[in-house]
N, C-alpha and C positions, 0 to 999 in steps of 0.2 A: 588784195590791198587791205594794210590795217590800216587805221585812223588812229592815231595816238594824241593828246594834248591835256594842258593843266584842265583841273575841274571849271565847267563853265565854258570852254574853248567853243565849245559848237557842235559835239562831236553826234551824241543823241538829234541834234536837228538836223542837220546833215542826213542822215540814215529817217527822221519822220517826213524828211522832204521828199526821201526816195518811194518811200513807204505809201506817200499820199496824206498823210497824217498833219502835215505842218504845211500852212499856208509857205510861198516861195516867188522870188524874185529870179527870174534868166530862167534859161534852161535846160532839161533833164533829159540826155539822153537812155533809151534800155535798147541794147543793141541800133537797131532805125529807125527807133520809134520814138517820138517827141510824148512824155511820158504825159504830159498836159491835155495831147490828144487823144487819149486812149483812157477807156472807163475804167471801173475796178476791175471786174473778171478779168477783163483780155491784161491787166499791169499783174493779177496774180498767178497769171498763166506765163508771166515770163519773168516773176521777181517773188521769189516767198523769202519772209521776214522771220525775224526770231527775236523777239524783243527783249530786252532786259528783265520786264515786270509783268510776263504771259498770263492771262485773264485764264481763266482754268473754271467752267460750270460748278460746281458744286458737286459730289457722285456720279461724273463721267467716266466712263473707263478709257481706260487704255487706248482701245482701240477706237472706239467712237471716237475721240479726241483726233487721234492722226486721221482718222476718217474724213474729217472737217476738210484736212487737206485738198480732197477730192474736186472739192464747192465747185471750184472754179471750172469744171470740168463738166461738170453737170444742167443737165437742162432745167429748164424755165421752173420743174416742180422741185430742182432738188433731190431727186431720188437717187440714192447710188446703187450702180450697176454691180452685176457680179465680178466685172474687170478692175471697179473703186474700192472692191472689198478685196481681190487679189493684189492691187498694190499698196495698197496699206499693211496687209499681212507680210507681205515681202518685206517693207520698209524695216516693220516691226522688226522678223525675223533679223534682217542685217544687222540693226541694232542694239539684236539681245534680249529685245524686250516683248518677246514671243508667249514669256510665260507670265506674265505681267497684264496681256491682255484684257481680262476682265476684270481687273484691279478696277479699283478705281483711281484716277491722276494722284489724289489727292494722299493719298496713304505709301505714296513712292518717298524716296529720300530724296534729298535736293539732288544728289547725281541722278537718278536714275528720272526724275520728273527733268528734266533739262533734258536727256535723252529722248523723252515723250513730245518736249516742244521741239526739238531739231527733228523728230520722224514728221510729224505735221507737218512742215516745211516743207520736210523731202516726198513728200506723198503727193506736192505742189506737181511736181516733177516742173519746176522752173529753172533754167539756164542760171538765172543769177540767187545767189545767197546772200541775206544782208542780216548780219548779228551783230546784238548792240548789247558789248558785253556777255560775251556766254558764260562767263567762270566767275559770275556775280553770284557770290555765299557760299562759294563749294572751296570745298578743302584742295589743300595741293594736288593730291592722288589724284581728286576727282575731276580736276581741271586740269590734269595731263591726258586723261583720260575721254574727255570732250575735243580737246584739242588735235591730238593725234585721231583721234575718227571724222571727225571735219576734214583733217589735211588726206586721209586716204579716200573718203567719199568726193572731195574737190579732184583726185588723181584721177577716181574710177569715172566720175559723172562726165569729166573735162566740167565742172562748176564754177564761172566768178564769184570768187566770195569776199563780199565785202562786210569786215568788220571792225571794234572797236574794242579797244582795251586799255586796262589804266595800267598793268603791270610790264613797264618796259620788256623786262629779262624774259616774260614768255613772249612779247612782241618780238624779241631779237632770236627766239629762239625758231616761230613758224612762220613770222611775216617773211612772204618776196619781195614784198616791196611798203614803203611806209609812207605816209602823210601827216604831218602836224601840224595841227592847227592853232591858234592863238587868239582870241580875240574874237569867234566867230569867221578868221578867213584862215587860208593857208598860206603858212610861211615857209615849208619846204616840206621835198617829196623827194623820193629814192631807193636806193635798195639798204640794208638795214646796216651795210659797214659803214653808207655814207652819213645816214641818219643818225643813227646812233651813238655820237661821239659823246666825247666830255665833254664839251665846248658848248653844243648842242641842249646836250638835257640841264647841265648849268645855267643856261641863259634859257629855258623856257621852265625849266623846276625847280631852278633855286638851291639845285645841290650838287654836291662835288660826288663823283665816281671815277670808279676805274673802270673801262671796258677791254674785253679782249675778241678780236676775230678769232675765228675757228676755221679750221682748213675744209669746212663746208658750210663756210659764208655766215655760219649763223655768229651771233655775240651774244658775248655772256656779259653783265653789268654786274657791278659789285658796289653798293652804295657806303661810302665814307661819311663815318661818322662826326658831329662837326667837332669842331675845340672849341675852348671859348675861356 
């Protein structure tokens, strides 16, 4: 599920309400579990996050960092096991960033540090995936590049992942299904040929496009420039 809407819609509170992070009215499902019932560890043992603005130690490395992942999995001291330190390694390897290891976070480029927050998560080994904004400061490359390895890890893991994005055209290009918000609520939800019309992003963005369906569902948007 992506989250789409104008700046201000609700879209980050939404995803901190999932999160634990923002106080919330009604309530939250995660798979049968009333998320209100259930403490931090057992909510980060079934939902890891990937936020927009990931807090990063100061000369952490690499691996220490997706090690973190682990937390929730670990006993009352915190110690990671030799099993916390094989799936972090794996995570790592999957994602490239094997040799990266004893880096430190902090000297990675923005793709390559984004790939170090998405292994953390996945080190979660949590069912659901919730990103808020992943291809926030990265170049085009590098945001097809995050994109396309979320959509094969979501195939291989069977993952919900729920996320949030400001750029329509890669919304229509990986979302299954979309949601828009407005105003803090939701005004409609679907799959991306229904979402994404002209008619649609005109009345919630205030601008004129062309779109086109693709003969595998995805849409491409072409934004019109105004006249005046």
């Amino acid at each position: 599920m992506t989250i789409i809407g104008p700046n201000g819609a609700g879209k980050t509170t939404v995803l901190g309400s999932l999160a634990g992070t923002i106080p919330y009215h009604g309530t939250i499902d995660i798979g049968p579990h009333d998320r209100a019932g259930i403490g931090h560890r057992e909510r980060s043992r079934l939902l890891a996050v990937v936020p927009q603005h990931p807090v990063i130690p100061p000369g952490l490395s690499v691996f220490d960092y997706a090690l973190l992942g682990r937390s929730p999995h670990q006993g009352m001291r915190f110690s990671a096991s030799v099993d916390d330190h094989r799936q972090a390694a794996a995570v790592l390897d999957r994602l490239d960033l094997a040799d990266f290891a004893r880096r430190p976070v902090g000297s990675l480029s923005g793709g390559e540090r984004q790939r170090v927050v998405l292994a953390r998560a996945l080190v979660q080994n949590a069912p659901v995936l919730v990103l808020d904004e992943p291809t926030s400061f990265l170049d085009l490359g590098h945001q097809m590049d995050v994109l396309e390895l979320i959509a094969e890890l979501q195939a291989e893991r069977c993952l919900t992942v729920i996320c949030t994005l400001h750029d329509l055209t890669v919304a229509g290009q990986f979302a299954d299904r979309i949601a828009v918000m407005e105003s803090g609520r939701l005004v409609k939800d679907g799959t991306p040929e229904t979402i994404l019309t002209s008619e649609t992003i005109s009345r919630h963005w205030g601008v004129d496009v062309r779109t086109e369906v693709h003969d595998d569902a995805t849409v491409s948007i072409s934004v019109l420039r105004r006249t005046h």
